[in-house]
C-alpha positions in Angstrom: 0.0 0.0 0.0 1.4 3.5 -1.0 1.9 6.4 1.3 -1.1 8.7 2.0 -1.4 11.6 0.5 -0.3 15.4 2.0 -2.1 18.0 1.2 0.9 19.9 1.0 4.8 18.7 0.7 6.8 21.8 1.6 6.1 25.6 3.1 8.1 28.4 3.7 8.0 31.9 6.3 9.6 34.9 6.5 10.8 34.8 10.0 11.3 38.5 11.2 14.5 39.0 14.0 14.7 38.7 17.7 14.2 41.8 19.9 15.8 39.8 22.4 19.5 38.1 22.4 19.8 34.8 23.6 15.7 34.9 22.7 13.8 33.5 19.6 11.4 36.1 18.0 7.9 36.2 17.1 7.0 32.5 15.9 4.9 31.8 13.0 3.3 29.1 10.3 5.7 27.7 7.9 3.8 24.5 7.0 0.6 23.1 7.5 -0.1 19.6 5.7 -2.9 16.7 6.0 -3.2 13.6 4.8 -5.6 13.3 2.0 -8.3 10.5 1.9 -8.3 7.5 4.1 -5.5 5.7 6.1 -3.8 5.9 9.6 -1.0 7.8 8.4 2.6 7.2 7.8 6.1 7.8 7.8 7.1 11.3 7.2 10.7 12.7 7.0 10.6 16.1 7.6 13.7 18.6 6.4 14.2 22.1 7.9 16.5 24.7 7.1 16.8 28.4 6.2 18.2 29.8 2.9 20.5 31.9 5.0 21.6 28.9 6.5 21.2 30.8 10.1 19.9 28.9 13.0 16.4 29.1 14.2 13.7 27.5 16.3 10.9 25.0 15.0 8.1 24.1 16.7 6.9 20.2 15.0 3.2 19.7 15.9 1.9 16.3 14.3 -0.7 13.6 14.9 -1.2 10.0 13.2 -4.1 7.9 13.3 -6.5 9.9 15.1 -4.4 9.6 18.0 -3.5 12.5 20.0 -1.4 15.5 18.7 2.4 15.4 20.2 5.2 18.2 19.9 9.0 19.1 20.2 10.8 21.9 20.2 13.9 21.5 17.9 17.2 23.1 17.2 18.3 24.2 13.4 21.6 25.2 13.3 22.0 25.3 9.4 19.6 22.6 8.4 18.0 19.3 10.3 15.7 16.4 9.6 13.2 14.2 11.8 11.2 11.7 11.6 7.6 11.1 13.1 4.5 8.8 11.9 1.7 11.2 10.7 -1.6 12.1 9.6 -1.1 15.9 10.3 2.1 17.8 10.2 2.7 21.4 11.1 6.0 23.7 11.7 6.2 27.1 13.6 9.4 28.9 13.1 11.1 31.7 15.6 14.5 33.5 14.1 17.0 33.8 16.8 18.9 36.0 14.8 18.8 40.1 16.5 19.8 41.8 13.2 18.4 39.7 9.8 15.1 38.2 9.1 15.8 34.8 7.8 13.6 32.7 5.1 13.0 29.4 7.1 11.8 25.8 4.8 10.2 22.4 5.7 9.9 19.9 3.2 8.0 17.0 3.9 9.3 13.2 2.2 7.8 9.6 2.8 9.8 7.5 4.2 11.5 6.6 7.4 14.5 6.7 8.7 16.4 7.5 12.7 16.9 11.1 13.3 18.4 12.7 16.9 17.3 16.4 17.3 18.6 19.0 19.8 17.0 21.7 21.8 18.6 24.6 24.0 17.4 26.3 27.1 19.7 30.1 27.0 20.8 31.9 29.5 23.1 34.6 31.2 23.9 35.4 34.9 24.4 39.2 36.1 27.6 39.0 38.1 25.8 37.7 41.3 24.9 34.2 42.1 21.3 33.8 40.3 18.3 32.0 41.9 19.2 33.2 45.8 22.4 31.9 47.5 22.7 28.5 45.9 22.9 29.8 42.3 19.6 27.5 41.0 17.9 27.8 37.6 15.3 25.2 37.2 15.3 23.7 34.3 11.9 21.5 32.6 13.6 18.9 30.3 11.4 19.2 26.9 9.4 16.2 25.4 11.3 13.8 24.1 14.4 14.4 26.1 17.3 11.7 26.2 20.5 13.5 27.4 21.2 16.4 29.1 24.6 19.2 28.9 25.3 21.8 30.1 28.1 24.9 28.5 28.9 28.0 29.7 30.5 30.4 27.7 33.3 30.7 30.8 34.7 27.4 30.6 36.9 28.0 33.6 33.7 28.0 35.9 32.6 24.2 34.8 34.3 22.7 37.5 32.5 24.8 39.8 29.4 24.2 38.1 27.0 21.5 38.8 23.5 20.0 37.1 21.2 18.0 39.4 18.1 15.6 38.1 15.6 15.8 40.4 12.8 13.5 40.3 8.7 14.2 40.7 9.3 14.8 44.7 12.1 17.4 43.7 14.6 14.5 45.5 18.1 14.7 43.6 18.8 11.9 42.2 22.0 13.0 40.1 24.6 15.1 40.4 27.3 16.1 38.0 29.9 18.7 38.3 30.3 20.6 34.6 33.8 19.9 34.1 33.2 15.7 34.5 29.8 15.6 32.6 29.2 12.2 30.6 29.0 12.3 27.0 26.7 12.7 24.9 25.6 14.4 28.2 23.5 13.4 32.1 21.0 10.4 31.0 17.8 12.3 31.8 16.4 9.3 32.4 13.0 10.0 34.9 14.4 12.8 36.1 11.2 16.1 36.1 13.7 18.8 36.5 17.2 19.8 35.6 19.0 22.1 38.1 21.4 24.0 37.5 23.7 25.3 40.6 25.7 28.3 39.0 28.5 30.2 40.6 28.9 33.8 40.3 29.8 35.8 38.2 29.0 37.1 34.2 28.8 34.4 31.8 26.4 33.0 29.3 24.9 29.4 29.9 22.8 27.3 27.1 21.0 23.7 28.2 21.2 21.3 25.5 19.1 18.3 25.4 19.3 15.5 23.2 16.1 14.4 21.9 15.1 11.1 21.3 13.1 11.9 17.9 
């Protein structure tokens, strides 16, 4: 049996620039597609890039055989490509860029194939320990996490740096200091939050999850 149908393969936006650094912008459509006539869907490789080849933020909504709609938040440096099993597909895009508007793509193929996506939590401290005393930013690990790392744009402070996985009763249950971190990064694991104990000082920090998708 032949793949279902899309009502559309590819779409494009016009992504305007970030008010904020460190911040996506304004997010908006790139692609809305559906599956035409009957079937419970199938597998869908998705590309994403920009013609600038800058990197932005896409938002994948999709659904498959009248099952509930899932989500992710991806990463796309220059240009990625996932996966999922669908009926219904749609992309949102957010520029991260503070001085150019980018054009951002999706193109949508049948087929299947494994993918591993990335998405970043960004941050900055002020010069003074954030959070209170301890330093804490509490970090929500996204759908579809896998691994966990952390970088800081001071790499001197990693091994004064530390991220915790705390579980559903905010109990740590890991604890790694940023200069011994495992690679590809902390197993997340069942862990419902990430913590981040920060020293002082002015830096830049991103969170970058591995995705599982």
């Amino acid at each position: 049996m032949g793949a279902c149908k899309l009502s559309r393969r590819s779409g494009t936006a016009k992504l305007t620039a970030s008010t904020t650094a460190g911040a996506a912008g304004a997010e908006l459509e790139v692609l809305t597609a559906h599956s035409v006539g009957q079937g419970d869907g199938d597998w869908r490789i998705i590309d994403l890039w920009s013609d600038e080849s800058t990197p932005w933020v896409a938002k994948l909504v999709w659904s498959g055989g009248g099952g509930a709609t899932r989500s992710a938040l991806l990463d796309v440096p220059k240009c990625t490509r996932v996966c999922v099993h669908a009926t219904m597909i749609q992309v949102f895009g957010a520029n991260l860029s503070t001085s150019a508007n980018i054009q951002a793509r999706a193109a949508i193929a049948d087929g299947q194939c494994d993918t591993e996506n990335q998405s970043t939590v960004r941050g900055a401290t002020d010069g003074q320990a954030v959070g209170g005393g301890a330093g804490n930013v509490d970090v929500i690990p996204p759908p579809w996490a896998k691994f966990v790392r952390l970088e800081l744009s001071d790499s001197t402070l990693l091994p004064t740096t530390f991220i915790e996985l705390l579980d559903v009763n905010a109990t740590v249950r890991g604890r790694y200091a940023g200069n011994t971190q495992p690679q590809p990064g902390a197993p997340i694991g069942d862990a419902a939050t990430v913590r981040l104990v920060l020293p002082a000082g002015t830096y830049a920090y991103r969170v970058v999850f591995l995705l599982h998708l």
